[in-house]
N, C-alpha and C positions, 0 to 999 in steps of 0.2 A: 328487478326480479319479482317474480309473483309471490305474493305473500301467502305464506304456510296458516292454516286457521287450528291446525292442532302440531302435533310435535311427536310424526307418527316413525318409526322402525320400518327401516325401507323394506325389511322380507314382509312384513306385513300388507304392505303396499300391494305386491308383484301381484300382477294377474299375467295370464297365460301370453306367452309370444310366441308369433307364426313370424319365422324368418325365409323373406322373400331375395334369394340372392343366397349364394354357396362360395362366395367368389374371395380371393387374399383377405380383404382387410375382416371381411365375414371371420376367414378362420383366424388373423392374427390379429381382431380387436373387439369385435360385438360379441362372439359367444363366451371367449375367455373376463371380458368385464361381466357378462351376466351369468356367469358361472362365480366369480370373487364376490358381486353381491346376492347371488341365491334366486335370481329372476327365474324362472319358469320357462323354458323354451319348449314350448308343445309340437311344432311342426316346421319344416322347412321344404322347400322347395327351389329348381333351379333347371335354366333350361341344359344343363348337364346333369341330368339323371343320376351318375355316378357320383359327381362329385359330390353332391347334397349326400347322396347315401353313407361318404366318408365322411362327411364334417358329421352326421346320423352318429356314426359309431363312434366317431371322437370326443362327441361331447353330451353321448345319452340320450337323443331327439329323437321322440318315440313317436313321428310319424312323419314320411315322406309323401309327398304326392306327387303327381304326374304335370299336374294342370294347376292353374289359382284356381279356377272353376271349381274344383273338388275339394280342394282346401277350404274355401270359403264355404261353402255347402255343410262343411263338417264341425262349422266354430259357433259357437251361442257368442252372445256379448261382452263377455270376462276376456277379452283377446285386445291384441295391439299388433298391429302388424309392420313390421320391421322390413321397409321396400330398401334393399344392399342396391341398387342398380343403378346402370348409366343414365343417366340426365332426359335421354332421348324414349329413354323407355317406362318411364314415371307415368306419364300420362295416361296407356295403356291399360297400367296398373289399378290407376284412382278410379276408373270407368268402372272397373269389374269389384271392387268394394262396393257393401253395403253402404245405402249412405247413414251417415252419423257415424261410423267406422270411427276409431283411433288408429295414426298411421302416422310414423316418424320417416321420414324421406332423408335420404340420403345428399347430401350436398353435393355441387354447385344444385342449386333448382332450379336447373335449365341453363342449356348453354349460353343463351341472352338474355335480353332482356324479355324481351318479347313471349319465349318460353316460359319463363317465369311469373309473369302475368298470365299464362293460360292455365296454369299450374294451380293458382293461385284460385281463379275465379273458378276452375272445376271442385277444387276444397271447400269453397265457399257454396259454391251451385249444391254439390251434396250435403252440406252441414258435416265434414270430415272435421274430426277434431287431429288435424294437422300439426305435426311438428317437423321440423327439417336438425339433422344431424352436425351440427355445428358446436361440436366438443369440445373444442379447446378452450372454450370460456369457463366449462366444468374440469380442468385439469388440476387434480389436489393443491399445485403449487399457485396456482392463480385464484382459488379458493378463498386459501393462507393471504393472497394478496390484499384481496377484496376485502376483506375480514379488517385485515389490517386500517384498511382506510377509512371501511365503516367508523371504526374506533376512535379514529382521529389521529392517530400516530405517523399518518405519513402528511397531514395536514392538507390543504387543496391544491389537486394534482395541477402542477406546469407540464410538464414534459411525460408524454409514451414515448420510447424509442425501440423498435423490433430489428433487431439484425440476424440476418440467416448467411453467412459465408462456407459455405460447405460445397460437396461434391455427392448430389446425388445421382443414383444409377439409375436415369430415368426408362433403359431396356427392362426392368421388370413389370412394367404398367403400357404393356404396348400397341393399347387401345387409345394411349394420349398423342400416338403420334401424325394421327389424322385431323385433331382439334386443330379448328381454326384460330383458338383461344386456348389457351394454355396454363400459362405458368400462375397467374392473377386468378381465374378461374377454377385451379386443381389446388393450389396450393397458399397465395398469398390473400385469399378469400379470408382464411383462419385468422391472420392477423385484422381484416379488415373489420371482422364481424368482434374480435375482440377488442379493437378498439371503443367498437360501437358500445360492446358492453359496459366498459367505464365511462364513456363520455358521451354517451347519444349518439344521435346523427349529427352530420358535420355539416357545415353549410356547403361546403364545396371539395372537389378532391381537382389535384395537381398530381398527373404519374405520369411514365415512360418505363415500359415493359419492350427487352431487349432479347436478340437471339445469340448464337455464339456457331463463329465457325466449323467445329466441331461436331455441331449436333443443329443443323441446317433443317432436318427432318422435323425437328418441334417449333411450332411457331412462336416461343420464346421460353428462357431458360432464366432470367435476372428479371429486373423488377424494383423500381424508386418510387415510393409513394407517400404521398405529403394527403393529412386528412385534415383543413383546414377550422379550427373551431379558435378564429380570431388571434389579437396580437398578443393576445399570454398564455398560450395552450402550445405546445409542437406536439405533431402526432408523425411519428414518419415509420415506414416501413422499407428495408432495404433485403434485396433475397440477392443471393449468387450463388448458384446452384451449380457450378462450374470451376469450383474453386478446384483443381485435379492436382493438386501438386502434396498430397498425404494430406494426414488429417491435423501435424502438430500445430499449424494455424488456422484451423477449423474454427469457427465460433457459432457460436446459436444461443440470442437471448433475447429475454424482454428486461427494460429497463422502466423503472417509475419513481418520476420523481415529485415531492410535492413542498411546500412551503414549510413542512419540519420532516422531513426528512425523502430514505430513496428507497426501491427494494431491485433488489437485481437476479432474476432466475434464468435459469442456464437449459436451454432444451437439449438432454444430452441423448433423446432419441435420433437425433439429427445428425449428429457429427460422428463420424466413419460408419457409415448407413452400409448393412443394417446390422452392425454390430452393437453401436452407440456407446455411452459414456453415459457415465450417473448424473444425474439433473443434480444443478445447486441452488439451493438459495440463501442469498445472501440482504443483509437489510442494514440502513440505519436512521437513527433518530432523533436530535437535538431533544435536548433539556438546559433549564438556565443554570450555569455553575459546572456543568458534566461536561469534558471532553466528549465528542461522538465518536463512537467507532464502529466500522461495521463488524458484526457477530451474524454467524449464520447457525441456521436453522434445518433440522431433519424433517423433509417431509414426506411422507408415508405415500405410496403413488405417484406416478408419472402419468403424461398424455396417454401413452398406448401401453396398456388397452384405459385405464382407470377412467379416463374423460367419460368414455363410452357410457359408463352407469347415469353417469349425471343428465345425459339428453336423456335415456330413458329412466331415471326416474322421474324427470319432470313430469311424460308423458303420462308414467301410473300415477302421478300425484293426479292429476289434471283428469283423469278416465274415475278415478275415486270421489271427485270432486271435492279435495283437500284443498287446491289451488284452483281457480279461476281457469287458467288458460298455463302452458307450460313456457316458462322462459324463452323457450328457442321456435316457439308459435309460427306459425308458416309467415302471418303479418309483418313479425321483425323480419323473420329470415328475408322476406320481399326488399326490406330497408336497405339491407346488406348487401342482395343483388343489386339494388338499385346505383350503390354504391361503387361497385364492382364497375356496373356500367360507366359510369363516370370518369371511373379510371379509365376503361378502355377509348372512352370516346378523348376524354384528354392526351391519351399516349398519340391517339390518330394524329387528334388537332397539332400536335407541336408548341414548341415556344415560340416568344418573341422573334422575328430575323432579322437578324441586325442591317438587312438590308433596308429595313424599314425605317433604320433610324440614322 
């Protein structure tokens, strides 16, 4: 994490945000987190007209425009702009910013790899002080985790374990159903990129991303994924997104565990979507003479909307020049593509066949 050189009050921070994109997660996660921390939304745009002009009234965004063209024409430097859009349409985007612009991108960054490297070297070609949208590493409860370990309390991490067993309705997002890439790419990105935040990069990734009869239409719906960092680390991630049988065996959690102790938190945005269930978490801790037991903990915030603050505050940290560069820097974000890729190229390649042996 980039290091803070003062210990500033996040409204202090906020400088002006121009929201590029009107679209769901727009209205149920970026403007409601930057309305809880006091961020400044100055302008939005979207190529439905309309719709920009309701999320306008919903949440007090005192100007729409027609065009980026005009937007952009109309902002001094005090601005960060907030690109909500599909993957294919980023690019576009970063052309028609000024360069040195501040600009948080929306995840995957780019559907490939190869996307993502042009992504990349056009942020770099303009001097964009780039960040990409990868929130869930900034989610209150994983925060609380982080914190934890700094301290020393969960001692050096052996085991991530992420399990998503649930039933999502993937008919409300039905621009994923022409991805050629899917489930890994929209969804189990988040774990991969939060692994990356506790442990680095991994030397290697081992997956197989799966589809389901039912839903033929998406190019995969589950998802096993091993992040390889030697013989005393397990990183694994498991998704089933298909679990259709109610929600009372629903599960959604990250587990961590370390050489004095575990923490176990419950993603209860996930389970009976999109109703959800209240996040837990739960921890424990060895001490010599002390029975351990787990004791849980109230944490203030969930993923959605709360993660949302944390990608942009890093940005205002980083455009203030408080921090160097923002946590979720387009550079990592690249790491984590690269990661991604890995996974898909290993699901291609297969296992061993036992014909071969």
């Amino acid at each position: 994490m980039a290091i803070i050189k003062e210990a500033p009050k996040m409204n202090e921070q906020a400088v002006n945000i121009c929201m590029i994109g009107a679209g769901g997660i727009v209205n149920d996660a970026h403007l409601p987190a930057y309305r809880i921390a006091g961020f400044n939304v100055k302008a939005i745009i979207d190529k439905n007209n309309q719709q920009a002009r309701e999320l306008a009234g919903k949440f007090a965004i005192p100007e729409v425009y027609n065009s980026l063209e005009a937007m952009v024409a109309h902002q001094d430097e005090n601005v960060i702009y907030d690109c909500a859009l599909p993957a294919s349409e980023i690019v576009d985007v970063l052309r028609q910013l000024p360069p040195q612009s501040a600009v948080l991108i929306q995840k995957p960054l780019g559907e490939t790899i190869e996307e993502a490297r042009h992504i990349l070297t056009i942020a770099h070609t303009r001097s964009l002080l780039a960040g990409v949208n990868f929130q869930l590493r900034f989610a209150p409860f994983v925060l609380e985790a982080k914190k934890m370990i700094r301290e020393g309390q969960v001692g050096t991490l052996t085991d991530i374990e992420i399990y998503v067993n649930v039933h999502t309705p993937w008919d409300r997002w039905s621009f994923l159903f022409d991805k050629p890439r899917m489930e890994i790419n929209y969804h189990s990105i988040h774990y991969i990129d939060l692994i990356r935040s506790f442990l680095g990069n991994p030397s290697g990734i081992y997956a197989k991303t799966f589809k389901h009869p039912d839903s033929l239409k998406l190019a995969s719906v589950k998802s096993t994924i091993i992040m390889d960092y030697g013989d005393h680390v397990r990183a694994m991630i498991h998704t089933n997104h298909h679990h259709d049988f109610g929600y009372q065996h629903q599960q959604s959690y990250i587990k961590i565990e370390g050489t004095n102790g575990a923490v176990r938190m419950s993603l209860g945005v996930l389970i009976n979507y999109p109703d959800g269930i209240p996040d837990t978490f739960e921890y424990i801790t060895m001490a010599p003479g002390v029975t351990p037991e787990w004791k849980s903990k109230e944490i203030e915030g969930s993923w959605f909307p709360h993660a949302f603050i944390g990608t942009m505050e890093q940005m205002m940290l980083a455009k203030k020049g408080i921090i160097e560069k923002p946590e979720n820097n387009i550079d990592d974000a690249f790491d984590t593509m690269r990661c991604v890729e890995a996974a898909y190229l290993s699901s291609g390649q297969g296992g061993v066949l036992l014909s071969s042996i």
